[in-house]
C-alpha atoms as a printed R data frame, in Angstrom:
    type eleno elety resid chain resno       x       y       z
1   ATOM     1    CA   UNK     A     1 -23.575 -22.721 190.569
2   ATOM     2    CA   UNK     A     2 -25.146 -26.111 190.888
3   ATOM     3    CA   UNK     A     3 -24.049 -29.511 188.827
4   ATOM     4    CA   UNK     A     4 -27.668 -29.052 187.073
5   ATOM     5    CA   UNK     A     5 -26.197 -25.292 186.046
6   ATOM     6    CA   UNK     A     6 -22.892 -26.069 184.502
7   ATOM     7    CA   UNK     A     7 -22.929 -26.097 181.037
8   ATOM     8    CA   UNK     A     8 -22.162 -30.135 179.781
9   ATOM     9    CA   UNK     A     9 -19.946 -30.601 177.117
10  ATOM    10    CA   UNK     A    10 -22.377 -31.175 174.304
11  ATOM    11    CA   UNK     A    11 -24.028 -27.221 175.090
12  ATOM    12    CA   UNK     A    12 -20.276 -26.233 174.866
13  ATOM    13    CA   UNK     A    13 -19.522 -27.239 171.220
14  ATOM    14    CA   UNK     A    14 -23.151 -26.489 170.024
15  ATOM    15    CA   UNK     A    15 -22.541 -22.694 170.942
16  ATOM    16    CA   UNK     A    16 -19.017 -23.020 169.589
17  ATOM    17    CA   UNK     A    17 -20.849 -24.127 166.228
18  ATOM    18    CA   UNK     A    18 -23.230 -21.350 166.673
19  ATOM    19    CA   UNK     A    19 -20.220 -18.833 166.880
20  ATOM    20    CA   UNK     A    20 -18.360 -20.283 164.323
21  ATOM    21    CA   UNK     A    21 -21.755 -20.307 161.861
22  ATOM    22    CA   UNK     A    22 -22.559 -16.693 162.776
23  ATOM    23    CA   UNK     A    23 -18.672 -15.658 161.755
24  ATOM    24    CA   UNK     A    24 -19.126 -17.381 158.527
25  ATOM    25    CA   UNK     A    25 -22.570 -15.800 157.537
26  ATOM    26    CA   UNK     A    26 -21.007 -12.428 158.423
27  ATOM    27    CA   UNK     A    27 -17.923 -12.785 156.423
28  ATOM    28    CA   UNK     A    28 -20.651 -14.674 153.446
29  ATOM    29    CA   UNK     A    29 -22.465 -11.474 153.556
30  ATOM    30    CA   UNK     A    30 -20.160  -9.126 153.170
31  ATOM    31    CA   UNK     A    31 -17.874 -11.286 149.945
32  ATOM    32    CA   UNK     A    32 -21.878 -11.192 148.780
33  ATOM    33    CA   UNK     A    33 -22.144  -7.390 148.968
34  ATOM    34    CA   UNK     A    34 -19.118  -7.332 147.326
35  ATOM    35    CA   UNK     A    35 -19.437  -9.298 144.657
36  ATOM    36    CA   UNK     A    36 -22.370  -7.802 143.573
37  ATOM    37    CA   UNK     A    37 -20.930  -4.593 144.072
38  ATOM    38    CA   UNK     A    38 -18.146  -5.326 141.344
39  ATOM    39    CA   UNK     A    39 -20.557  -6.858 138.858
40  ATOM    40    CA   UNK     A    40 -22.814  -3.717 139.035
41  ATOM    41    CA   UNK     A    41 -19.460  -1.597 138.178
42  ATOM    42    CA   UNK     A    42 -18.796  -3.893 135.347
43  ATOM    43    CA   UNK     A    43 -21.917  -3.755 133.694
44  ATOM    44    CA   UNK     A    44 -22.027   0.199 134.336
45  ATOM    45    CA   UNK     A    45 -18.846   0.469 132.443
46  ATOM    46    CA   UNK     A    46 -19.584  -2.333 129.665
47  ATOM    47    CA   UNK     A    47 -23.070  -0.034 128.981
48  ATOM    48    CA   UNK     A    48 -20.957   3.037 129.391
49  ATOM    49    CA   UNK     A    49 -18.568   2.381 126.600
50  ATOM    50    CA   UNK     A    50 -21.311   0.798 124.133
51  ATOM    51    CA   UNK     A    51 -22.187   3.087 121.005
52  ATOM    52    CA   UNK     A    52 -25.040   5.119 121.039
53  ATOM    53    CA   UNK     A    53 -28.218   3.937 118.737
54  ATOM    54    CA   UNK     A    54 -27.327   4.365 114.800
55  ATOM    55    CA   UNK     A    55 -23.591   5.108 115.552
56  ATOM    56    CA   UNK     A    56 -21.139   2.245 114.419
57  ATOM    57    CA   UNK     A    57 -18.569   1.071 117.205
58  ATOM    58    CA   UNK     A    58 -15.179   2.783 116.231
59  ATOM    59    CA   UNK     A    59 -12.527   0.052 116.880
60  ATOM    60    CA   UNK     A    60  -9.181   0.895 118.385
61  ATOM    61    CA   UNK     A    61  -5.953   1.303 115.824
62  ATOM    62    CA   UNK     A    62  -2.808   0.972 116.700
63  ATOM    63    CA   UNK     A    63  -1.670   3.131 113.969
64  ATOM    64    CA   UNK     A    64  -3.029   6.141 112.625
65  ATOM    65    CA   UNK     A    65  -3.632   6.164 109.190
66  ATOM    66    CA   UNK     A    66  -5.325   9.122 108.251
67  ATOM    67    CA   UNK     A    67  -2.484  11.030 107.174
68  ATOM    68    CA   UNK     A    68  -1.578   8.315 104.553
69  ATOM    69    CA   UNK     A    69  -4.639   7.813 103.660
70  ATOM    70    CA   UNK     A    70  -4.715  11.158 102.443
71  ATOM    71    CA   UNK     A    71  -2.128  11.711 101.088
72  ATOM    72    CA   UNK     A    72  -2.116   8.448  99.080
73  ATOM    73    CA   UNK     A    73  -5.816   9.654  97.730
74  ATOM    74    CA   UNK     A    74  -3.961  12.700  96.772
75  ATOM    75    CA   UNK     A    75  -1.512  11.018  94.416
76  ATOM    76    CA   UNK     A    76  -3.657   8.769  92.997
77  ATOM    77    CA   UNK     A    77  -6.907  11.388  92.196
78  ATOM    78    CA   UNK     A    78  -8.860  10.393  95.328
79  ATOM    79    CA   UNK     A    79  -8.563   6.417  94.177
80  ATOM    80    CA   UNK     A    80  -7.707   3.937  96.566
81  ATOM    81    CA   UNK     A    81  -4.205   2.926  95.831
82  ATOM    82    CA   UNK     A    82  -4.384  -0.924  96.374
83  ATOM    83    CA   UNK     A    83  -7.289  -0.905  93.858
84  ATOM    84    CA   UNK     A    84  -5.883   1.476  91.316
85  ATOM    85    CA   UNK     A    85  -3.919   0.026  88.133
86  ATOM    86    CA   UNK     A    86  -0.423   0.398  87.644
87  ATOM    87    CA   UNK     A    87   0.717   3.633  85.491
88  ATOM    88    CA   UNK     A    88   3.032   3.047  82.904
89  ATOM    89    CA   UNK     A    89   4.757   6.121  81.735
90  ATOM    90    CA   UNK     A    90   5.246   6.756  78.236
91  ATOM    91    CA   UNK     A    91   8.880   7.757  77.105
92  ATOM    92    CA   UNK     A    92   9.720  11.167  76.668
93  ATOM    93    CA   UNK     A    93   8.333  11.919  72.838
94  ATOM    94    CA   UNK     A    94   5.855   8.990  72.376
95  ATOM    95    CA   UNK     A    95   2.979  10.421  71.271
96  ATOM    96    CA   UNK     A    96   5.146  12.513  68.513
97  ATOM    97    CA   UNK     A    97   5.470   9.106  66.813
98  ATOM    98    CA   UNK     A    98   1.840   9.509  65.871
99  ATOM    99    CA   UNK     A    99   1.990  12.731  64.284
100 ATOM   100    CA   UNK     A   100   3.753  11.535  61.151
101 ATOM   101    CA   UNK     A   101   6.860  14.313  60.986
102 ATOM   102    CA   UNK     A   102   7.832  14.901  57.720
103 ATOM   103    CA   UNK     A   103  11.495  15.384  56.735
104 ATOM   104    CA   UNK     A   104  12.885  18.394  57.089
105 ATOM   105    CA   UNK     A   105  15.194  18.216  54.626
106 ATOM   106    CA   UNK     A   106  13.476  18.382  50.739
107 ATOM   107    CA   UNK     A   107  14.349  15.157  48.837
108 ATOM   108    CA   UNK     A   108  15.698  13.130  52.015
109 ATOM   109    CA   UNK     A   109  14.004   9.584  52.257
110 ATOM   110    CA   UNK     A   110  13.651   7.999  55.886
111 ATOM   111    CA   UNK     A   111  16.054   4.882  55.068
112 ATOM   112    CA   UNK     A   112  18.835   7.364  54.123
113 ATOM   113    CA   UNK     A   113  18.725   8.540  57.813
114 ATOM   114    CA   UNK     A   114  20.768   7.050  60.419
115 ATOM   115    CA   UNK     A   115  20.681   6.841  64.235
116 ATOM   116    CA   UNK     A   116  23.142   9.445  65.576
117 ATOM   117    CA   UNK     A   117  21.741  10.461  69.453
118 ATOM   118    CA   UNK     A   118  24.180   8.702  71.554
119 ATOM   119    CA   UNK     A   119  27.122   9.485  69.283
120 ATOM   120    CA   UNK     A   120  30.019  11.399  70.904
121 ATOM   121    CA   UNK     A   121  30.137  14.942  69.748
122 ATOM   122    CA   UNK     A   122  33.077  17.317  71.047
123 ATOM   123    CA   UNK     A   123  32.755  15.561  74.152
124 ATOM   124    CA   UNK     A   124  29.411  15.099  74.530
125 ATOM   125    CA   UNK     A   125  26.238  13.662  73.272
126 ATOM   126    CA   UNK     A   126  24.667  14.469  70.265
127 ATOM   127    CA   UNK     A   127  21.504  14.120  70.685
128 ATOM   128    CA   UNK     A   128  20.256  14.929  67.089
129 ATOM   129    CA   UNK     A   129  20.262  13.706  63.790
130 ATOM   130    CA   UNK     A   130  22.541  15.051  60.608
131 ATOM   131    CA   UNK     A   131  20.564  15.304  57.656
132 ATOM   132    CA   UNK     A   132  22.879  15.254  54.632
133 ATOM   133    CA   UNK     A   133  22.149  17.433  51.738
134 ATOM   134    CA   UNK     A   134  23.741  19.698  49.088
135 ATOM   135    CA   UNK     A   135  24.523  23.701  50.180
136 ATOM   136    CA   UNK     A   136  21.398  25.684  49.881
137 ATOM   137    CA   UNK     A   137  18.488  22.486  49.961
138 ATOM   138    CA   UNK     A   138  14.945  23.556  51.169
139 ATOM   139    CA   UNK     A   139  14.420  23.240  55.264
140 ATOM   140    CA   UNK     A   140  10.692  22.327  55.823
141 ATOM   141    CA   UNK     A   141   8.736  22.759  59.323
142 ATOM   142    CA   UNK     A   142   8.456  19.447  60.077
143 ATOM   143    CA   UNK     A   143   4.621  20.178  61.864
144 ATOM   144    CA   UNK     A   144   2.833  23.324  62.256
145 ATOM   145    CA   UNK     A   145   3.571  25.307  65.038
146 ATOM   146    CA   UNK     A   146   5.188  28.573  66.251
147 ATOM   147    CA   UNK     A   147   8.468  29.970  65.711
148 ATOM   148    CA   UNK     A   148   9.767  30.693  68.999
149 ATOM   149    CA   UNK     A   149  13.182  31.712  68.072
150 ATOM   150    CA   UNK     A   150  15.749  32.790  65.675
151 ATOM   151    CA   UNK     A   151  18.751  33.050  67.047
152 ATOM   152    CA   UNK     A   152  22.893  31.816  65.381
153 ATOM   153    CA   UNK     A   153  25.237  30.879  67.564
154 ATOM   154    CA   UNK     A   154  28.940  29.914  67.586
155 ATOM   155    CA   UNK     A   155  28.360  26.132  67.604
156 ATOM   156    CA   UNK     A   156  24.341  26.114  65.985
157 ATOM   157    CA   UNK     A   157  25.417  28.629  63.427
158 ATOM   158    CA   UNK     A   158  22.041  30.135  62.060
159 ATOM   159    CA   UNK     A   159  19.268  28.490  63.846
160 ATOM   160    CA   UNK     A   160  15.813  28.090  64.235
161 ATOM   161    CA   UNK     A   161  13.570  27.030  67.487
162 ATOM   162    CA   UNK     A   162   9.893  25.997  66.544
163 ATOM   163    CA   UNK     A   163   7.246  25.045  69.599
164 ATOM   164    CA   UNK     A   164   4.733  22.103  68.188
165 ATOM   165    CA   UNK     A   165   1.406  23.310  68.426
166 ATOM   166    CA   UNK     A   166   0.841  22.453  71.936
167 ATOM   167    CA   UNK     A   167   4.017  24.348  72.746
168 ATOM   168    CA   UNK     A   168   5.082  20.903  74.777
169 ATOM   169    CA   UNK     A   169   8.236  20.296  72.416
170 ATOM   170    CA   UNK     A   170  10.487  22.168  70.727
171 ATOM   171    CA   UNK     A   171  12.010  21.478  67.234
172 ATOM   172    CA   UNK     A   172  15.793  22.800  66.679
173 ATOM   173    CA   UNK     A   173  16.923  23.264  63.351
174 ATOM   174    CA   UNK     A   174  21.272  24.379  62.613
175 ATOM   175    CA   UNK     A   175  23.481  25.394  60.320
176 ATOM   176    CA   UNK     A   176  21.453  27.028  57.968
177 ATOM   177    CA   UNK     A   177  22.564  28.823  55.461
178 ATOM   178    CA   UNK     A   178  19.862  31.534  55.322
179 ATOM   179    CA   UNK     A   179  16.420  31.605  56.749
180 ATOM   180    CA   UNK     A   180  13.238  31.657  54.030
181 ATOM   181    CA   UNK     A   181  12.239  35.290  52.867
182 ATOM   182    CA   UNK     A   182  10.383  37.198  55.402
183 ATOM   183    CA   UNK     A   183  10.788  34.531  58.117
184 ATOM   184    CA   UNK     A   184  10.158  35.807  62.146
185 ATOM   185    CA   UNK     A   185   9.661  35.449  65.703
186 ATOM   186    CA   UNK     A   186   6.459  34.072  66.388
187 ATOM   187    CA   UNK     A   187   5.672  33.341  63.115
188 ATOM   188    CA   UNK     A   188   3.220  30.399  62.588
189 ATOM   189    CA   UNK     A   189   4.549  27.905  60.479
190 ATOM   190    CA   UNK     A   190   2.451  24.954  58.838
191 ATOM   191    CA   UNK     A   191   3.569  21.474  57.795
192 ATOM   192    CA   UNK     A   192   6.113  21.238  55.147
193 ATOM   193    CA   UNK     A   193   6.217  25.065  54.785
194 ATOM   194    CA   UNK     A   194   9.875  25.834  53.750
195 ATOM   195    CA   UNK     A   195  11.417  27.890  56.569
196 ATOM   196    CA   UNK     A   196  15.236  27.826  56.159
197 ATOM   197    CA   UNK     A   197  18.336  26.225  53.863
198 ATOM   198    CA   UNK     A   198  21.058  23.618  54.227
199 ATOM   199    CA   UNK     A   199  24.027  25.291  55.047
200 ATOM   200    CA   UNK     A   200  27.448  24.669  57.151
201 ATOM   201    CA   UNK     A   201  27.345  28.253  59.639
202 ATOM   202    CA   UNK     A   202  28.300  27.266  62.938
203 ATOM   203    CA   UNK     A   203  31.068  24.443  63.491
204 ATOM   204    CA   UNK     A   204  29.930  22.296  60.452
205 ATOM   205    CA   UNK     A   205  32.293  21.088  58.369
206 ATOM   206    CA   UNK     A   206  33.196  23.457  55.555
207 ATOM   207    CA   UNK     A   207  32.492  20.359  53.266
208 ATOM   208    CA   UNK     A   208  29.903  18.839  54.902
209 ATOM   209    CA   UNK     A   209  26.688  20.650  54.499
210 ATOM   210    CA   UNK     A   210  23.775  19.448  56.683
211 ATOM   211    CA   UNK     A   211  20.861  19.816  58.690
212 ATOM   212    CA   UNK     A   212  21.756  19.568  62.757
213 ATOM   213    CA   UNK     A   213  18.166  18.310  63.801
214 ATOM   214    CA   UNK     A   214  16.835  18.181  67.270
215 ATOM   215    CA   UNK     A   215  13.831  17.350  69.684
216 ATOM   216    CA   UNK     A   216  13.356  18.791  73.361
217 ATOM   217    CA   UNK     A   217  10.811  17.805  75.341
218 ATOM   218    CA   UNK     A   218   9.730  21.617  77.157
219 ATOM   219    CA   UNK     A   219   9.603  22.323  81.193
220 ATOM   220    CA   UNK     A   220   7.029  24.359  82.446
221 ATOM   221    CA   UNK     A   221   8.637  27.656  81.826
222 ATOM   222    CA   UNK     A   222   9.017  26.211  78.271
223 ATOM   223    CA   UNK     A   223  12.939  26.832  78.144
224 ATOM   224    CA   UNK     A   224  14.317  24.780  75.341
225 ATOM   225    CA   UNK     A   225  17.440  24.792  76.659
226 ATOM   226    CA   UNK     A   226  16.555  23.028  79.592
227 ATOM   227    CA   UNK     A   227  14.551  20.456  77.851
228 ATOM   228    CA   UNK     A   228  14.477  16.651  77.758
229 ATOM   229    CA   UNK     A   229  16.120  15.793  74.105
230 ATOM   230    CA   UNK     A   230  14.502  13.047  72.598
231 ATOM   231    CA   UNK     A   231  15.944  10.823  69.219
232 ATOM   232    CA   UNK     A   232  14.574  12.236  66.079
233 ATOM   233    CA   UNK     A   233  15.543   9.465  64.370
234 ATOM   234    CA   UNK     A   234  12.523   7.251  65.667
235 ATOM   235    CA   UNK     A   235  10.092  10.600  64.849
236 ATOM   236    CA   UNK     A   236  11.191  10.199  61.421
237 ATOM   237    CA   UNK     A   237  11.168   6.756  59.968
């Protein structure tokens, strides 16, 4: 090789540039075929998960609420429970106040009454009201309604149970002396009509004649005995 053939210096680092610029286009092209390889899988998935035409996106929960959701519509009538009032119940009874009871003792005024419910009886509750009244005084229905039973007892003496005409409550009336003439079961009674007497049958005192008056509130299966009592005494004023 002659001096003229040799390559100089300069030639040297121009084909060392020339390497170097043909590495870096190589490794440009393929970081470009890349990168447009991950932006076309991007907006394949971004068109992917979009909603179809007329269909509303459905966001992601992290809680499922469908379950409460219906059962809350359940308990309040299919309302939605933030938006629904407040219920306030009534107390057992309340809408007896409006039916204006009479007496059910003949001659007794309201003020002669007194409150008796939560007065200890034998060892319990009394959850009535004692109408005093001379041996043998007319007992009045105080509503109409049915006679459910007639029935006497050790402690009720000779009693009478009377469903109000919805057959919701149940009016107790002890220690009679005697039932009216021709009084039975099922009997419908009206208003006022006389239906027993004051008497002291049962465990009344012997010298206390009086009317043992009660109000239940009925379960389902309508068993008075089982029934919410409720104060007379505010039925009757």
């Amino acid at each position: 090789m002659t001096a003229s053939e040799r390559p100089g210096p300069r030639r040297d680092r121009l084909e060392d540039r020339a390497k170097v610029f043909t590495i870096g286009a190589a490794y440009g092209f393929v970081a470009g075929v890349f990168a447009m390889a991950l932006l076309v899988w991007q907006f394949g998935d971004v068109v992917a998960r979009r909603p179809a035409p007329g269909l509303t996106e459905k966001r992601p929960s992290t809680v499922d609420k469908s379950v409460d959701d219906r059962d809350s519509a359940a308990a309040t009538g299919g309302r939605d429970p933030l938006s629904a009032p407040p219920t306030i119940s009534a107390p057992p009874g309340a809408e007896l106040k409006d039916r204006d009871l009479v007496i059910p003792v003949d001659g007794v005024r309201p003020d002669q009454l007194t409150r008796q419910f939560a007065d200890a009886r034998g060892g319990r509750r009394h959850e009535a009201v004692d109408i005093l009244a001379s041996l043998g005084t007319p007992v009045k229905a105080v509503e109409d309604g049915r006679v459910a039973r007639l029935f006497t007892s050790k402690a009720g003496g000779i009693t009478i149970y009377q469903f109000d005409p919805s057959e919701r409550y149940c009016y107790y009336y002890a220690h009679l002396d005697r039932y009216a003439d021709g009084l039975r079961e099922n009997d419908k009674v009206k208003r006022g009509q006389v239906i027993g007497y004051v008497g002291i049958t049962g465990n009344a005192p012997k010298n206390t004649p009086h009317l043992h008056f009660a109000v239940f509130r009925l379960n389902a299966e309508k068993r008075w005995w089982e029934g919410t009592p409720i104060d007379p005494y505010d039925l009757l004023r």
